[in-house]
ZATISE-807699 format. One line per 8 residues: number of its first residue (from 1); their letters; for each residue x negated, y, z of C-alpha. Coordinates in steps of 0.001 Angstrom, whole numbers, padded with zeros to 6 digits. Layout:
BEGIN
NUM) A) X:Y:Z | ...
//
This chain:
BEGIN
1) XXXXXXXX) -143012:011195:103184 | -143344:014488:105203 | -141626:012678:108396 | -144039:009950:107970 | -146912:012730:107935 | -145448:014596:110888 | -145394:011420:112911 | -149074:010772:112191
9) XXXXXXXX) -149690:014292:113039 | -148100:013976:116471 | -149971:010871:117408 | -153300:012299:116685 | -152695:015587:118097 | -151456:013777:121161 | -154488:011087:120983 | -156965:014532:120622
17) XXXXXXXX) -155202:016326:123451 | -155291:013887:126087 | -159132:012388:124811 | -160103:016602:125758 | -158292:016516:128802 | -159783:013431:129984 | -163338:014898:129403 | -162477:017756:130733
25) XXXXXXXX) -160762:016645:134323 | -164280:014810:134723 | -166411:017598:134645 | -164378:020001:136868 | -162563:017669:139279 | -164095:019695:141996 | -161581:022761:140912 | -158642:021054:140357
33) XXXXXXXX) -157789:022263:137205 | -154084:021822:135720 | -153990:020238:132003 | -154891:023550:129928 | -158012:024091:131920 | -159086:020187:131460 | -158489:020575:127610 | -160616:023727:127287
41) XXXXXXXX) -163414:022111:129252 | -163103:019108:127240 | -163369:020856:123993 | -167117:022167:125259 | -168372:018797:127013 | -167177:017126:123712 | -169094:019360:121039 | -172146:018860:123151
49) XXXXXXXX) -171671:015303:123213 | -171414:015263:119523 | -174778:017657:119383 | -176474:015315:121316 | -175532:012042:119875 | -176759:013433:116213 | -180114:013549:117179 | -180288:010357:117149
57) XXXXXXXX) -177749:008659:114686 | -175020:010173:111774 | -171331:011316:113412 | -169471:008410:111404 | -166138:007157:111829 | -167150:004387:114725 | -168427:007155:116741 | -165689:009330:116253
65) XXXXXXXX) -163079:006704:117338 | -165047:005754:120350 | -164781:009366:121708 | -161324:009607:121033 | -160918:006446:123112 | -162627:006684:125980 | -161436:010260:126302 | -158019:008759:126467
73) XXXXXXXX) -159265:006020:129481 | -160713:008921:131409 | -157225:010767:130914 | -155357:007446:132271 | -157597:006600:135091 | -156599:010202:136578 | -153568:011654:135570 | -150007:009631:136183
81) XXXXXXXX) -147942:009465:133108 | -145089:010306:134881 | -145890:013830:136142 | -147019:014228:132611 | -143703:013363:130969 | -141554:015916:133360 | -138612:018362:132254 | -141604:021392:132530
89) XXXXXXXX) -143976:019926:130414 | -141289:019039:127811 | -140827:023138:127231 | -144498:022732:125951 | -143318:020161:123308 | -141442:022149:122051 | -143079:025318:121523 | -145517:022692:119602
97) XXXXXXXX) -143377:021667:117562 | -141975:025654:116748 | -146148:025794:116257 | -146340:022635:113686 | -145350:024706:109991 | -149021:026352:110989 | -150784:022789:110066 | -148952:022274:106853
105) XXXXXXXX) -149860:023171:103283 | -152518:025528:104926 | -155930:026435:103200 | -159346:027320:104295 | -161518:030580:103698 | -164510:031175:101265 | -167035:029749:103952 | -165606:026604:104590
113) XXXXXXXX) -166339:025530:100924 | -169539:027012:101004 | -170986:026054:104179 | -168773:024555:106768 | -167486:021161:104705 | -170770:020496:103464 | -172388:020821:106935 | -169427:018322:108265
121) XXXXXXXX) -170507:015493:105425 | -174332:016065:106477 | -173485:014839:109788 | -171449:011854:109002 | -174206:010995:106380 | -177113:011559:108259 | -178532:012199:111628 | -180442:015368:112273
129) XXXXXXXX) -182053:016945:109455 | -185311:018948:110129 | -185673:022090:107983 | -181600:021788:107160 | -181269:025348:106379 | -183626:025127:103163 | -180684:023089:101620 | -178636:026058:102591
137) XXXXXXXX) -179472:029109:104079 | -175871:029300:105744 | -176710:026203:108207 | -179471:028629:109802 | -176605:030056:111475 | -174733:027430:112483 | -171323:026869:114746 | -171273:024551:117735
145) XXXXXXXX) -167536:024452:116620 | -168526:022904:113578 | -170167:019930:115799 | -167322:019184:117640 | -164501:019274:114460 | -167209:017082:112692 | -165320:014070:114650 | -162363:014472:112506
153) XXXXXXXX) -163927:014179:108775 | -162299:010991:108205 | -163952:008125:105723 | -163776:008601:101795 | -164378:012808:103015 | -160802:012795:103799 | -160384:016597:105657 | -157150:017129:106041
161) XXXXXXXX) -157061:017368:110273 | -160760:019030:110088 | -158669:021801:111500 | -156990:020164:114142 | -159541:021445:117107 | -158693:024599:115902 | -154877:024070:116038 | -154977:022807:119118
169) XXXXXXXX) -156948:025141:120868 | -154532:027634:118909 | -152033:026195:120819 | -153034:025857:124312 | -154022:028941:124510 | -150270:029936:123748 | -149618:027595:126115 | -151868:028628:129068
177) XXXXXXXX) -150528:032468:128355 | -146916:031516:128528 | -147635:029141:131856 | -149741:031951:134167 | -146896:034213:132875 | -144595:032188:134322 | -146216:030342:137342 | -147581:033680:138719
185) XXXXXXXX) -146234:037175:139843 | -146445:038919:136263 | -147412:042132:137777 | -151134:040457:137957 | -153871:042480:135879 | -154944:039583:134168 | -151364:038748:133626 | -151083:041593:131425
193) XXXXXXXX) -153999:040731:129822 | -152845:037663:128479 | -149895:038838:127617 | -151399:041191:124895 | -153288:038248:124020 | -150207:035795:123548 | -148275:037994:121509 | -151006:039416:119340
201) XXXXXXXX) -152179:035910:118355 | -148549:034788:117752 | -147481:037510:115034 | -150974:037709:113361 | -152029:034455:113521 | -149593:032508:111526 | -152266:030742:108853 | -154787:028451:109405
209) XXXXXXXX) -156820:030448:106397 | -156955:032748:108782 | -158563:031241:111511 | -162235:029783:110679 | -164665:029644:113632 | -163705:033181:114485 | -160432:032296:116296 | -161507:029527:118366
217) XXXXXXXX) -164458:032039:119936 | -162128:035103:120267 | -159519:032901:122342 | -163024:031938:124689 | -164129:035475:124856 | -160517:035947:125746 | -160401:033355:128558 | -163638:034850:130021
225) XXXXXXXX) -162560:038085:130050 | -159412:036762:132136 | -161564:035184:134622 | -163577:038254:135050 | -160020:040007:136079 | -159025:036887:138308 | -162140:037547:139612 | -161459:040905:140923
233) XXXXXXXX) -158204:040193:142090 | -159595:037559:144715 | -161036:037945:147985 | -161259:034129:148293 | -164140:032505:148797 | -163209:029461:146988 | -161291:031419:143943 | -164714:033152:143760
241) XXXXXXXX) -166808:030924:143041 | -164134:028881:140846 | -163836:032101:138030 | -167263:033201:138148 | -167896:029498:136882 | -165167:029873:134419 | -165819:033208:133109 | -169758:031923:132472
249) XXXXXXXX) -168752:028664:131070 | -166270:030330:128228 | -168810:033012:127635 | -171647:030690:126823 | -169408:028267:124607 | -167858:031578:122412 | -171666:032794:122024 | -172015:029337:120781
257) XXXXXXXX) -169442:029568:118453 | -170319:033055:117718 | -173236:034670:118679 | -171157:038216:117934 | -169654:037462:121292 | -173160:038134:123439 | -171824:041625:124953 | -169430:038929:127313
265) XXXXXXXX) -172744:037763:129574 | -172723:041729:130554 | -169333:040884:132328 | -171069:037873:134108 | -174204:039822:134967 | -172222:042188:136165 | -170106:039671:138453 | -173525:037818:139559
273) XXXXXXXX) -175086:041378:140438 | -171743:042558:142569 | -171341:039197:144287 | -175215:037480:144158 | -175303:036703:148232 | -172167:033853:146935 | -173321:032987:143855 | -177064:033032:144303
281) XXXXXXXX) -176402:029444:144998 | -173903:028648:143336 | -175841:029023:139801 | -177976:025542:140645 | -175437:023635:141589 | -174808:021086:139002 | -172166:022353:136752 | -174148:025227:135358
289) XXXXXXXX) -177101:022675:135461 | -175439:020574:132850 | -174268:024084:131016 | -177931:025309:130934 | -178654:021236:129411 | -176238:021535:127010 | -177471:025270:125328 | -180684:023905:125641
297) XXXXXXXX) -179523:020872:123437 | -177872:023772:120856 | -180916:025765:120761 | -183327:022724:119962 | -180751:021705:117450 | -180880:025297:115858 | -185318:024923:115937 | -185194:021913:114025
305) XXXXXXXX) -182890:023161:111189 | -184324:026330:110390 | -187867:026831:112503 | -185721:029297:114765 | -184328:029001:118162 | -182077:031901:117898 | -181534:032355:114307 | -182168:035183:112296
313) XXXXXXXX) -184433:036607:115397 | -187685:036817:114595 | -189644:036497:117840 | -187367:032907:118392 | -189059:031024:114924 | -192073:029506:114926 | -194418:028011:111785 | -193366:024601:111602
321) XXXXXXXX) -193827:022906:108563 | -189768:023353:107853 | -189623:026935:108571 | -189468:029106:105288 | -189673:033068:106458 | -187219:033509:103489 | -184239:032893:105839 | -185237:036276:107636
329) XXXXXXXX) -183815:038551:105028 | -181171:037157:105566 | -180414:039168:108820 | -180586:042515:106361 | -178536:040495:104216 | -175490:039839:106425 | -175882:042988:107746 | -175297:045041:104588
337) XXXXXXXX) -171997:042768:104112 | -170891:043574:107225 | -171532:047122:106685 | -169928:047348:103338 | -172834:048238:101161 | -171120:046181:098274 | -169309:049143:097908 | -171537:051403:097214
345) XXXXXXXX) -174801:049658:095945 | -174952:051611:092525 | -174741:054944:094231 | -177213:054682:097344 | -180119:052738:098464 | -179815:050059:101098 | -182708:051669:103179 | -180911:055282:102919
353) XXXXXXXX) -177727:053643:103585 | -178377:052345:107084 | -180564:054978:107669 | -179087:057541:109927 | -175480:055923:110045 | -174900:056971:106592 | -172559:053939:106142 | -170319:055041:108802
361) XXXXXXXX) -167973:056439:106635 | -168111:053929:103561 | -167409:051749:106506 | -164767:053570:107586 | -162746:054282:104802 | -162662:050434:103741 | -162355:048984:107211 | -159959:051174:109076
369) XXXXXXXX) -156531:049794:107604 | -157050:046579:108690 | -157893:047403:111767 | -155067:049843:112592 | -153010:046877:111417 | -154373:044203:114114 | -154126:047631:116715 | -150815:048012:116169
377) XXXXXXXX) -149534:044408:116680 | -151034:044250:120200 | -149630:047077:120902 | -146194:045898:119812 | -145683:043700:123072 | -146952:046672:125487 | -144144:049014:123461 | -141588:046689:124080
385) XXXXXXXX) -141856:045640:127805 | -142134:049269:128245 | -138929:050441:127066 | -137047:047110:128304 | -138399:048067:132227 | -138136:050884:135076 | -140313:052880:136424 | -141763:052088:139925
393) XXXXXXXX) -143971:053627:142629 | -147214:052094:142169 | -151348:052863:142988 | -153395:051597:139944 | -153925:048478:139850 | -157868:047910:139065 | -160965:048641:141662 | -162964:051453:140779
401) XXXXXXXX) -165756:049593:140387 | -164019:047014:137953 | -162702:050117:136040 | -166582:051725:135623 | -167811:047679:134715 | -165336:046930:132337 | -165806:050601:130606 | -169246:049755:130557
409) XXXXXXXX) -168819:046336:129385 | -166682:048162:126497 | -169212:050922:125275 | -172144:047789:125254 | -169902:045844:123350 | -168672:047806:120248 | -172424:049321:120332 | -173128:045932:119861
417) XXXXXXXX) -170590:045030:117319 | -171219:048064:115227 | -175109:047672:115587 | -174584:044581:114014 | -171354:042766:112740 | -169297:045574:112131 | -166423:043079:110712 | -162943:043618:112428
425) XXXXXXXX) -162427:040141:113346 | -165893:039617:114929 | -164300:041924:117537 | -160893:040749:118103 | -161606:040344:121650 | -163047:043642:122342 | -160403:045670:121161 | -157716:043705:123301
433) XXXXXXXX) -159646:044789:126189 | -159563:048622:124750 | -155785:048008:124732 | -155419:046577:127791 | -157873:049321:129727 | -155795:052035:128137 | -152159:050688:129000 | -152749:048914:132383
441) XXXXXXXX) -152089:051704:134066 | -148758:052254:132754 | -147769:048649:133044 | -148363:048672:136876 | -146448:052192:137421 | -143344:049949:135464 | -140888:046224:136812 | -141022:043808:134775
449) XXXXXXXX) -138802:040671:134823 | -140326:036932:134001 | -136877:036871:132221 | -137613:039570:130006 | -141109:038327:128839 | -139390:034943:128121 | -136924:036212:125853 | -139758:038067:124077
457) XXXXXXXX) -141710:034967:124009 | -139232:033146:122116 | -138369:036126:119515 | -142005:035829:119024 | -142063:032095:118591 | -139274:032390:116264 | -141202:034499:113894 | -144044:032759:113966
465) XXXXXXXX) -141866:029710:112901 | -139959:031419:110019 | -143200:033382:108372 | -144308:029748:108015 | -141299:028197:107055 | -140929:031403:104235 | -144578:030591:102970 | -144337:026664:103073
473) XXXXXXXX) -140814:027147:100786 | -142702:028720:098153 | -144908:025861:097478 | -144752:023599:094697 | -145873:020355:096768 | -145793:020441:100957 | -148138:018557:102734 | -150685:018259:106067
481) XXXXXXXX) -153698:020003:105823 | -155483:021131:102403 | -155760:019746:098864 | -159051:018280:098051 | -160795:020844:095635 | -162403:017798:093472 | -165288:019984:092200 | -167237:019007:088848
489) XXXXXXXX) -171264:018204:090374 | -174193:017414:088761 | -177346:015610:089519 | -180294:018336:090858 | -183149:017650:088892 | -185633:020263:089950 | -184876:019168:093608 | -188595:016526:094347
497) XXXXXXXX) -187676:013368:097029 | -187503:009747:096162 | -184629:008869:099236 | -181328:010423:098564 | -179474:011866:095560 | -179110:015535:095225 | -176101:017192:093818 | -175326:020472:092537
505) XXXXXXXX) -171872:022124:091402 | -171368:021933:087613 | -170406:025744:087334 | -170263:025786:083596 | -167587:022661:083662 | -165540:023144:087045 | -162641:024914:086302 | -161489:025976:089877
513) XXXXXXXX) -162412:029695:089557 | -164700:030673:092781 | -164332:027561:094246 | -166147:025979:091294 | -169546:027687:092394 | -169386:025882:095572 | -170332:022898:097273 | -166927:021836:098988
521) XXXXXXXX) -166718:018060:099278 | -169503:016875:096902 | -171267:014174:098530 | -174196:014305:100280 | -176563:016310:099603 | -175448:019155:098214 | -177393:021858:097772 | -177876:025428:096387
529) XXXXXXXX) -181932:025504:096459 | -184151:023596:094698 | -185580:021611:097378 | -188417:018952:098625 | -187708:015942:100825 | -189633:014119:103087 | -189115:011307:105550 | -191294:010648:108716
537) XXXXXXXX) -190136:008188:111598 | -186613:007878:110026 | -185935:011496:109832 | -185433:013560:106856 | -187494:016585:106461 | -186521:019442:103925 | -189139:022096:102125 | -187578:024626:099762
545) XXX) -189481:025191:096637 | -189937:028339:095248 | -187536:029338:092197
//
């Protein structure tokens, strides 16, 4: 049975890949990207697609498939299976399938019951909801990620390859790391960059419970970091313009995913500033037209489910009839969380808490374990290649200008951060740049071999494979994806509409702990708030009532 599985597995994940490439190599054809680059790109003109197509109908199976499909046409109509299928490209397979244990018998995080599944089954029930965010507040603060892994919710709320974007772009990224590493003189910068990058996400990163929508805009913040450092490594007119477009492009889409990853448009401001004579330009030409579309299709997606354009920001809502000033507390809300307040509610008062940095320490002292832990482990590669290498005669390596921006770009980013998300994981990609600014130095005074990163590689590979292999043993049944949760619901009667059913969990009946409080895959709509519904011109419009 678990043969049968992996086969399926393999043809979607190969049907997903290519459909992203073949998006992808459409919209950047002028840059002649390789495969990697295509499938990135693909992953943001897809999600934007799907954005735009809910406005006007529900993301249901039909539409799903077509996208699939003619992502696959646009792959065949410009890529020659042939080159595809050579003796390179074959390494690739099988790093995936060292990578596959990841997929199976995984499970998903608190939010994805709460907020993320429910979201998914709204869009394949229904096409855009105005005032969606009174249903749940979470939805005020949505994920383009969601959008685009809504395309794998399969009929009868079947979710077991919801995480497959996320796999995938897992994946790549491994696989883009390993390829400049090998394609390119390693004694790049930005090669060393990516290197901390590779290895870190390979020894932490072994779970998909672990991965949520945080991963998938950490490896974008990563990517636009990169560019930024290919960036200042070229003098060429053409390479210029190429990685400024880059490193904008993966900024936007990780804000997008994120908005804790904002500090990265100080790194394109930065570049545009420096170089604005060449890129003055370049910023109407038509790719960053069709960028600028697309956030402007996010944004009026965001206004129509909670009143906001940039949710919880005050000065971006407006009184529409949907918007319920409620959902501003929740900003304070999320911000004690992240601060760690739980802790220490019953000794202090939130106001004298965040007052004066008082919750520094609090922070601190529950916080600072983990992230020593993640520290360490990208340090682990950078300890390694140093005592496996000589020392050379070499100037340091970085621009003084590049050193001073990227210092900058550092202190404006973990400002940010601890201002306000101070949650480790919400800054993965900021302290792999702290890493790397510290140790580049050292790397370039030291040889390297391709040789000896290889070997490392596959060590790494190899423990990524038996940590999963170790976990999946221990299970009682082995499978793809998750189990269904199955949760006990019950009819909302307080909610007032007359056009769909509303559903609640049965919390005194479910027996499935936590989970049991939470929506998961109830069908549509689930909600936590008593709520009114309304329909004009074939929308749905939702009010929430007061408790």
């Amino acid at each position: 049975m678990l043969i049968f599985e992996t086969i399926i597995f393999f043809f979607i994940s190969t049907l997903s890949f290519l459909s992203f490439v073949g998006y992808g190599q459409i919209f950047i054809s002028k840059y002649k990207p390789n495969f990697l680059i295509s499938f990135f790109f693909g992953l943001i003109i897809i999600s934007f697609i799907i954005t735009g197509i809910h406005f006007f109908t529900k993301i249901n199976f039909y539409i799903s498939l077509a996208i699939i499909i003619v992502g696959n046409f646009l792959f065949f109509i410009n890529f020659n299976l042939r080159k595809v299928l050579i003796k390179k490209n074959l390494i690739y397979l099988l790093i995936f399938l060292f990578l596959i244990p990841i997929f199976i018998s995984h499970k998903y995080h608190e939010d994805f019951g709460y907020y993320h599944l429910p979201y998914l089954i709204s869009l394949a029930e229904q096409k855009i909801i105005f005032g969606l965010a009174n249903a749940n507040i979470a939805y005020a603060h949505n994920s383009l990620w969601l959008n685009i892994t809504s395309i794998y919710l399969l009929p009868n709320n079947n979710f077991i390859f919801i995480s497959l974007p996320t796999f995938l772009t897992y994946v790549c990224f491994i696989f883009f790391s390993f390829q400049k590493n090998l394609d390119l003189p390693i004694k790049k910068v930005s090669n060393y960059f990516l290197i901390i990058g590779l290895f870190y996400f390979i020894i932490k990163f072994t779970r998909l419970s672990e991965y949520g929508n945080d991963l998938p805009s950490s490896i974008f913040s990563i990517l636009s970091i990169f560019y930024f450092l290919k960036f200042s490594e070229t003098t060429n007119l053409e390479d210029i313009r190429r990685f400024f477009f880059f490193n904008f492009t993966f900024a936007i889409f990780a804000i997008l995913i994120k908005f804790s990853s904002i500090p990265l448009l100080f790194l394109t401001i930065f570049l545009f500033l420096r170089n604005y004579k060449i890129l003055l330009r370049e910023i109407f030409r038509f790719e960053f037209i069709i960028i600028y579309f697309f956030c402007f299709i996010f944004f009026a997606q965001q206004f129509i489910y909670s009143g906001c354009f940039i949710f919880p920001t005050k000065f971006s809502c407006f009184n529409v009839t949907w918007f319920n000033d409620e959902i501003l507390f929740l900003r304070e809300k999320l911000e004690l969380t992240n601060k760690s307040y739980s802790s220490v509610q019953n000794i202090i008062s939130k106001e004298d808490y965040l007052n004066n940095f008082n919750w520094i320490s609090f922070w601190f002292q529950r916080n600072y374990i983990e992230i020593l832990e993640h520290v360490v482990t990208m340090c682990i590669p950078i300890g390694l290649l140093y005592l496996c290498s000589s020392k050379q005669k070499e100037k340091s390596f970085l621009k003084f200008k590049d050193l001073k921006l990227f210092f900058l770009f550092l202190i404006i980013s973990f400002i940010f951060w601890l201002q306000f998300s101070p949650v480790y994981r919400f800054a993965i990609p900021y302290f792999l740049s702290l890493v790397f600014i510290l140790t580049v130095n050292i790397f370039y005074s030291r040889k390297f071999s391709k040789k000896l990163f290889t070997i490392f590689f596959c060590i790494a590979i190899l423990f990524n494979f038996s940590k999963n292999i170790s976990r999946i043993s221990n299970k009682d049944k082995i499978y793809y994806g998750i189990e269904k949760v199955n949760n006990l619901f019950i009819i909302e009667q307080s909610s007032v509409n007359k056009f769909i059913d509303v559903y609640t969990p049965d919390v005194e009946n479910n027996t499935n702990g936590w989970q049991g409080i939470l929506c998961w895959d109830i069908p549509f709509l689930c909600t936590y708030n008593k709520i009114r519904i309304d329909k004009k011109n074939g929308y749905l419009f939702f009010f929430k009532l007061s408790n």
